[in-house]
Structures are given as C-alpha cells and as structure tokens.
C-alpha positions as CSV (number, residue, x, y, z in Angstrom):
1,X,47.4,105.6,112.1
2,X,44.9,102.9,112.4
3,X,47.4,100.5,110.5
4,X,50.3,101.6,112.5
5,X,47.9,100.6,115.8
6,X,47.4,96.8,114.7
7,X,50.6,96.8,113.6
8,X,52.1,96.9,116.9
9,X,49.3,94.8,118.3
10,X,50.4,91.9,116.0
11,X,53.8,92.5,116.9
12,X,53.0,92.7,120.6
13,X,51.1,89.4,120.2
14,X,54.1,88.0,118.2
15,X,56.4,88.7,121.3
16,X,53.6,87.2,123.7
17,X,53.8,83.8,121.7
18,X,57.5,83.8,121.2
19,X,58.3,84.1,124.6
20,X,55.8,82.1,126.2
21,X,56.8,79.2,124.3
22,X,60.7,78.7,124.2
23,X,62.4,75.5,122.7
24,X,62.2,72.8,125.1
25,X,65.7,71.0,126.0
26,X,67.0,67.8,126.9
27,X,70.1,69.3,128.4
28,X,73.2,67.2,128.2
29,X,76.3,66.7,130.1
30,X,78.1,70.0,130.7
31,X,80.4,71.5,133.2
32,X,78.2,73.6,135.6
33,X,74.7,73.7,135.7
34,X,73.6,77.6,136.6
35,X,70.4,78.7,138.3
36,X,69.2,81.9,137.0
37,X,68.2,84.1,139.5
38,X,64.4,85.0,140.2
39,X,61.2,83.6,142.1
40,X,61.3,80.3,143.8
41,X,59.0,78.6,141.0
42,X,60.6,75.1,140.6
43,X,64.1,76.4,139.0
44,X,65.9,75.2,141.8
45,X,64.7,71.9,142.4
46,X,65.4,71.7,138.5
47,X,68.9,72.8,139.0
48,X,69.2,69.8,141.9
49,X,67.8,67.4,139.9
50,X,70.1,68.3,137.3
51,X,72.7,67.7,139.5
52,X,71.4,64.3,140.8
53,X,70.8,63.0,137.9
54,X,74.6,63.7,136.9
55,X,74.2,66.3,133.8
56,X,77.6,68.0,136.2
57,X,78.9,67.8,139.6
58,X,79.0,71.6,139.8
59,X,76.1,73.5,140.5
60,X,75.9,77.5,140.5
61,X,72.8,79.6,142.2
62,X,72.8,83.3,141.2
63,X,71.5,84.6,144.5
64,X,72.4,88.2,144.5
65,X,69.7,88.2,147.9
66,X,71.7,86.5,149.7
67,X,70.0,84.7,152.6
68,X,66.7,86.4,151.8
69,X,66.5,83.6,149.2
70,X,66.1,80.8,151.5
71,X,65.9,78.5,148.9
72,X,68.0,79.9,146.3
73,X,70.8,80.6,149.5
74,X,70.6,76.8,150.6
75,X,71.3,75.5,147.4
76,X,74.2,77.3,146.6
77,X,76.0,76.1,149.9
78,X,75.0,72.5,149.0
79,X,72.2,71.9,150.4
80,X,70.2,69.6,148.4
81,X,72.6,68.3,146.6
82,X,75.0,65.1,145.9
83,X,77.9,65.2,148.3
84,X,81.4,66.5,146.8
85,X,79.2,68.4,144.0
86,X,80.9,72.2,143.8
87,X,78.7,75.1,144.7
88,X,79.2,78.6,144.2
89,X,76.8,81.3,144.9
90,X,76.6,84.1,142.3
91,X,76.3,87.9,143.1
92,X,76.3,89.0,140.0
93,X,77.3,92.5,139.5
94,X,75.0,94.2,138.3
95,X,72.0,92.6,139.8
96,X,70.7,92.3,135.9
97,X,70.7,89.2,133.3
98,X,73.6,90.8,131.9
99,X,75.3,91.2,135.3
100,X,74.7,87.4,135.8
101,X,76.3,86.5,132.0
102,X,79.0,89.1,132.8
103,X,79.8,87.9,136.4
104,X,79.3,84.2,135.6
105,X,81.9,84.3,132.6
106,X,84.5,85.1,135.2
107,X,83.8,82.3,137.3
108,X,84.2,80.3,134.3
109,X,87.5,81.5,133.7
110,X,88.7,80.1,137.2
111,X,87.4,77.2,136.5
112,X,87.6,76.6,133.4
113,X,84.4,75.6,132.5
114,X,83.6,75.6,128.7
115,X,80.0,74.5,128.7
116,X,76.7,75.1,131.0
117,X,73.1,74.2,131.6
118,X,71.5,77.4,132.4
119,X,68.0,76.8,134.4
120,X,65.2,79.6,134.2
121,X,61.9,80.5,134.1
122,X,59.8,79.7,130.5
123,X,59.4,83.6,129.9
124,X,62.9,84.5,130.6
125,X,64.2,81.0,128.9
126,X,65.0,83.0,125.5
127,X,66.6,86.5,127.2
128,X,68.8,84.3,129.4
129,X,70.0,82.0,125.9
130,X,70.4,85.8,124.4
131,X,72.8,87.4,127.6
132,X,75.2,84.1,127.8
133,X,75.2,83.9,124.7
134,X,76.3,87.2,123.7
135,X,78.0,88.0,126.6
136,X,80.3,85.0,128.1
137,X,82.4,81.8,125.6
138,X,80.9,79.3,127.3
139,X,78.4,76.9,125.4
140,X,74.9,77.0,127.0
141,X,71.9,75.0,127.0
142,X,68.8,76.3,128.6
143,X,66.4,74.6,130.7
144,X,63.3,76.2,131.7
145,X,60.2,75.9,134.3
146,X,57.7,74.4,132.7
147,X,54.9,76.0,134.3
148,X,53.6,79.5,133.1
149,X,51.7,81.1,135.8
150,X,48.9,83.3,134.6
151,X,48.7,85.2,137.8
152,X,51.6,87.7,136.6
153,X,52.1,87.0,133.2
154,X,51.4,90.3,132.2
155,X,53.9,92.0,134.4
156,X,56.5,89.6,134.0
157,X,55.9,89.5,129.8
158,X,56.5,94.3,130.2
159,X,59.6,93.3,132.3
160,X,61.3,90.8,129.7
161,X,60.1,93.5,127.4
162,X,61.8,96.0,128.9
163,X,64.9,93.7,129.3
164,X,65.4,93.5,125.6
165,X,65.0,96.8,125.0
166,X,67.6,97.5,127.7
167,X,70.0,95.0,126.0
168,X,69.7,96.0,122.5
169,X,69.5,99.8,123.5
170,X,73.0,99.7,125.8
171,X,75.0,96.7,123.4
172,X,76.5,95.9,127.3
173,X,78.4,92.9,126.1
C-alpha cells in the first residue's frame, strides 16, 4: 500500500513538471494564428503581436463569452490589430478544448487553412498540442504565456488533470 502511495506521488510530481514546463516555440509563418480560450493572462497580446509581427494576417479568438471577455471580444473584431488582418471569433461548441479543436477544424475547412499557431497558457500549452492535434488536419505550433502564476497553480494543474482524463476516457475525436 505504502508503495502504491509514493507511486502515485512520483507520478503526480511527474505530471506537475511535465506540464509546467512545455517546449518553448519560435512559431513560424502559418495560416491563422488561434487564441485559445481562458483568462486574460497575456495570450492575447501574444496572439496580436503574432499578428503584427506578420507570423499570418488572420487571427482567431475562441471567445465562447462573448462580450463578457472584453479583451478576448475586442480582439476577435479586430481590435488591436493590423488593418485588413481577418478575424473570426470562435464559439466553440462545446465550450471544452475539444469543442475548440472540433469547432476550429471547420473553420479551417472554409478557409482552407492548413497550418496554425495556437496561443495558450504554459499549463494548458501540451493539452491544447494534444486536442488539435488529434482532433483537426491542420499543422499546429503552440505558443504559450510565459508566466506561471503560483496563485492558482494548484487548481489550474486538477483542472488539466481532469482534462486529460476526460479526453483519454471519452476518445471524442
């Protein structure tokens, strides 16, 4: 039993480091850059920086709030960004990671868009990679926040927990 018990501490503590410290990447040129959706913590400026500094000339912000993310709801009607760069909103269906690969790959369809820089937080960075990869063609670099708050790390560390589990549990894709 005792065995068993640091067994799944290590493995716990495995997970921890894993996820708190994704590849970092010097995203290329692609077709769309996508902001993931989540807490205003920098990903959007990332995302409009992307776009400035001309990695694409299309930008998508999932924003399944709607105007109730100000900043994520600006963005994705161009604010903030080069004009004559495309912006869609995303409201992906359902309101999951998933829902976002699932709902995104359909907008890449219309437009034919083969490759994407995908723009997260550091904890989600590798779940995101995971979803679009699995679950849409499209050939994705991610692009993370490089800040790790320590306020709600442990909340945010159960909920990508419980993300995998969800995804590897259901097979949605």
């Amino acid at each position: 039993m005792e065995i068993m018990f640091i067994g799944a501490l290590l493995a716990a503590a495995l997970f921890l480091v894993v996820i708190a410290n994704p590849p970092k990447t010097d995203p290329q040129a692609a077709d769309v850059v996508v902001v993931i959706a989540g807490a205003s913590d920098g990903r959007h400026d990332i995302g409009a920086n992307l776009i400035h500094s001309g990695v694409s000339d299309s930008l998508v912000v999932s924003n399944p709030h709607g105007p109730r993310d100000r900043i994520g709801y600006r963005l994705c009607h161009g604010e903030g960004v080069p004009e004559g760069t495309g912006t869609w909103c995303l409201n992906p269906v359902p309101s999951s990671t998933t829902g976002e690969a699932q709902t995104f790959q359909t907008l890449a369809d219309e437009q034919g868009w083969e490759s994407a820089v995908l723009v997260t937080s550091r904890l989600h960075h590798r779940r995101v990679a995971l979803n679009f990869n699995r679950c849409t063609d499209v050939a994705v670099q991610v692009v993370h926040v490089p800040n790790l708050t320590r306020d709600h790390f442990a909340r945010l560390a159960l909920w990508e927990a419980g993300g995998y589990l969800k995804f590897f549990a259901t097979n949605p894709c």
